[in-house]
C-alpha positions in Angstrom: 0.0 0.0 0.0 1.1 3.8 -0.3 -0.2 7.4 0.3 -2.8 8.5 -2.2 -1.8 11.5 -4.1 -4.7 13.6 -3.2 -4.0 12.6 1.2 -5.9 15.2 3.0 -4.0 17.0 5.5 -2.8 15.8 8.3 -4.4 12.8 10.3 -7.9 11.4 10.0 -10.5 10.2 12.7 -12.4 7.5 11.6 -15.3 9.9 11.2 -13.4 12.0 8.5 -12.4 8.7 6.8 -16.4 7.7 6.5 -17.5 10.8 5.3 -14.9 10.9 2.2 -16.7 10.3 -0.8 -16.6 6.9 -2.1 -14.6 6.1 -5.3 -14.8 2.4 -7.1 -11.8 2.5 -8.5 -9.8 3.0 -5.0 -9.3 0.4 -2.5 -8.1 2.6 0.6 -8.0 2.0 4.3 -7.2 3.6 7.3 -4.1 3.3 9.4 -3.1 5.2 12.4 -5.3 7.8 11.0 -2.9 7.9 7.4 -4.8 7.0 4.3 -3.5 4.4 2.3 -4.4 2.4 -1.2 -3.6 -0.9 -2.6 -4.3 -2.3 -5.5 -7.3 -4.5 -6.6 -6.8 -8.1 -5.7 -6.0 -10.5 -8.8 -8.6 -12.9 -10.2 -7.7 -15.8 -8.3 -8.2 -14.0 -5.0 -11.2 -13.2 -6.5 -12.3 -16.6 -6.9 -10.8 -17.9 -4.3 -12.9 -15.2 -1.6 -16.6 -16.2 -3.4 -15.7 -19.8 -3.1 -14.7 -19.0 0.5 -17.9 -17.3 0.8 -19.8 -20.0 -0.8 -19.0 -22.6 1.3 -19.6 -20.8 4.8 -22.6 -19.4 3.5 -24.6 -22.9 4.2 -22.6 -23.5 7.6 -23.3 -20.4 9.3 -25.4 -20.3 12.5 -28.5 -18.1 11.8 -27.4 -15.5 14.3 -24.2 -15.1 11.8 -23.8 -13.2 8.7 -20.6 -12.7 6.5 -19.4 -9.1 4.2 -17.1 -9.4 1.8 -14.7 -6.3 1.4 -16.3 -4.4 3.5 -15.0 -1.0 5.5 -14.3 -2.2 9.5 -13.6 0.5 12.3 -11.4 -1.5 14.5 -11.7 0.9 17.3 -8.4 1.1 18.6 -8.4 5.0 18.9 -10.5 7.7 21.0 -13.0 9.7 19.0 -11.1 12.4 17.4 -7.9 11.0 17.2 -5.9 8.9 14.1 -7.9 5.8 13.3 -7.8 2.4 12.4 -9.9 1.1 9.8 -9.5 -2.1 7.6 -11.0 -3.5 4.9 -10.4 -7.3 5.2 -11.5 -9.5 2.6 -14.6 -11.1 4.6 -15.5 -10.8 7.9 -18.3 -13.0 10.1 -20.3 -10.6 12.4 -23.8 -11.0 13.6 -26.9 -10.6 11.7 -28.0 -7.7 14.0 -24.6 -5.7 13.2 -25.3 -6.2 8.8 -29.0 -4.9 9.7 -27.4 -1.9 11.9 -25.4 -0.6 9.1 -28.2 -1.4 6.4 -30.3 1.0 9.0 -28.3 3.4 10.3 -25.7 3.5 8.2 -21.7 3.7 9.1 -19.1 1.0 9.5 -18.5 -2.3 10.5 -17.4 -2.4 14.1 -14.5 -4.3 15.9 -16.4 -5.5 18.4 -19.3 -7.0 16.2 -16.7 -9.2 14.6 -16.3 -12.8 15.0 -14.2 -14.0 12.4 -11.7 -11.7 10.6 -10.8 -13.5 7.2 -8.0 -12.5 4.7 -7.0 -13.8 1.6 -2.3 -13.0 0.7 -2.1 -11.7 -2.5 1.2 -10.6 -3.9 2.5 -7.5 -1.8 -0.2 -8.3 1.1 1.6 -11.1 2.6 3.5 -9.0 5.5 0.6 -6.4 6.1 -2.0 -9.7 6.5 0.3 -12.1 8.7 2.0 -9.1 10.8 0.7 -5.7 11.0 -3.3 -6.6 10.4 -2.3 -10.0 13.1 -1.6 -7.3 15.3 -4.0 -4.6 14.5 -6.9 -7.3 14.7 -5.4 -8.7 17.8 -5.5 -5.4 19.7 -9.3 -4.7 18.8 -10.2 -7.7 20.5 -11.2 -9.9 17.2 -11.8 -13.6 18.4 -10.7 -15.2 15.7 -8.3 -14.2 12.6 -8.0 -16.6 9.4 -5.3 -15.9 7.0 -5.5 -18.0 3.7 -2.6 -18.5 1.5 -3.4 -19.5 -1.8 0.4 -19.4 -3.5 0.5 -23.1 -4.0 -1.2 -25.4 -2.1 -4.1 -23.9 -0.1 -3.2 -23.4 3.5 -5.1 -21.9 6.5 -3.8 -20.2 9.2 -6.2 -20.0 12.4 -5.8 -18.0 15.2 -7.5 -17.0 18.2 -7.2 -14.7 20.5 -4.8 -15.7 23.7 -5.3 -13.2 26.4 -2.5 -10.7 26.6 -0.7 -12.2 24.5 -2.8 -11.6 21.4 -3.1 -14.8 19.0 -2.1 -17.3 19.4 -1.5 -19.6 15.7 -2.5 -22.9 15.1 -0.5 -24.7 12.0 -1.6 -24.2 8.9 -3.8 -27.0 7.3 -4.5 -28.0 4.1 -7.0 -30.7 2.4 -9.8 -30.5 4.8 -10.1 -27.7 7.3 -12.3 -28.1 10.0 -13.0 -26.7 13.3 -15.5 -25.9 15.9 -14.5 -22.4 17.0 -15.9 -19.6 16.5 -18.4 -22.1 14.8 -18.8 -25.4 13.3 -17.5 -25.2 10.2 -16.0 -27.4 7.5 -13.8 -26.0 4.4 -12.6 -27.9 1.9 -9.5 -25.8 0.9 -9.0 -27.4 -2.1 -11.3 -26.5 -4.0 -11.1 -22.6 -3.3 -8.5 -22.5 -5.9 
């Protein structure tokens, strides 16, 4: 990621962030109150994400609902200072939390999370498995998958450890299942 060419000056709340207008063509997020762009994921991380999505769809619990790409306010900062807010390829938050936004408008919140999912693509692979581990971490975010698809499909699951942030399990392949933060049952594989 780098600075857009139009940043505004000097830090933004998340407040200023949301009321920026939107642009389709710009993928931008939030970090320590500096706006910053990447580019648009490739094809296969595309794919890969509605495949992803696909599959959890039909395991969810009904109280569950997953976003793809959507704008999250981690709430790591104190209204009107920098903010923190990611755009992670697809998040699990509750059904009442999708129906507060579709309502009332605004972002995402940290602490409506239950899953945090993202997807490496070339040039993401430090930001997803060290800055946003650490970032999602400190907001309090249960549960943090990180998928790399270079090769074999591998899934990296981590939950939240106390003080000590997550804490990573090894990354599996083939089958992936687990019962926390829900049943759930991925068949790797065939995301790719």
């Amino acid at each position: 990621m780098s600075a857009l060419p139009f940043q505004p000056p000097g830090l933004l709340t998340v407040a200023e962030y949301t009321a920026l207008p939107e642009d389709a063509e710009i993928r931008y997020e939030l970090e320590e109150g500096v706006l910053v762009m990447s580019p648009s994921p490739i094809t296969k991380h595309q794919k890969c994400l509605f495949r992803l999505g696909v599959q959890l769809e039909r395991q969810l619990p009904e109280h569950l609902d997953f976003v793809l790409d959507n704008d999250l306010d981690l709430q790591l900062d104190e209204p009107g200072q920098p903010g923190f807010v990611r755009r992670p390829d697809l998040v699990v938050v509750t059904r009442a939390a999708v129906d507060r936004v579709e309502r009332d408008g605004g972002l995402l919140r940290a602490s409506e999370v239950v899953l945090v999912i993202e997807v490496i693509s070339p040039g993401s692979r430090r930001r997803d498995t060290v800055t946003k581990h650490g970032e999602y971490a400190d907001a309090d975010i249960p549960h943090y998958w990180i998928l790399d698809i270079d090769g074999c499909p591998a899934l990296t699951a981590c939950h939240r450890a106390g003080e000590f942030g997550y804490a990573d399990a090894s990354p599996a392949t083939g089958m992936f299942t687990t019962d926390a933060p829900f049943p759930v049952q991925l068949d790797l594989e065939a995301l790719t």
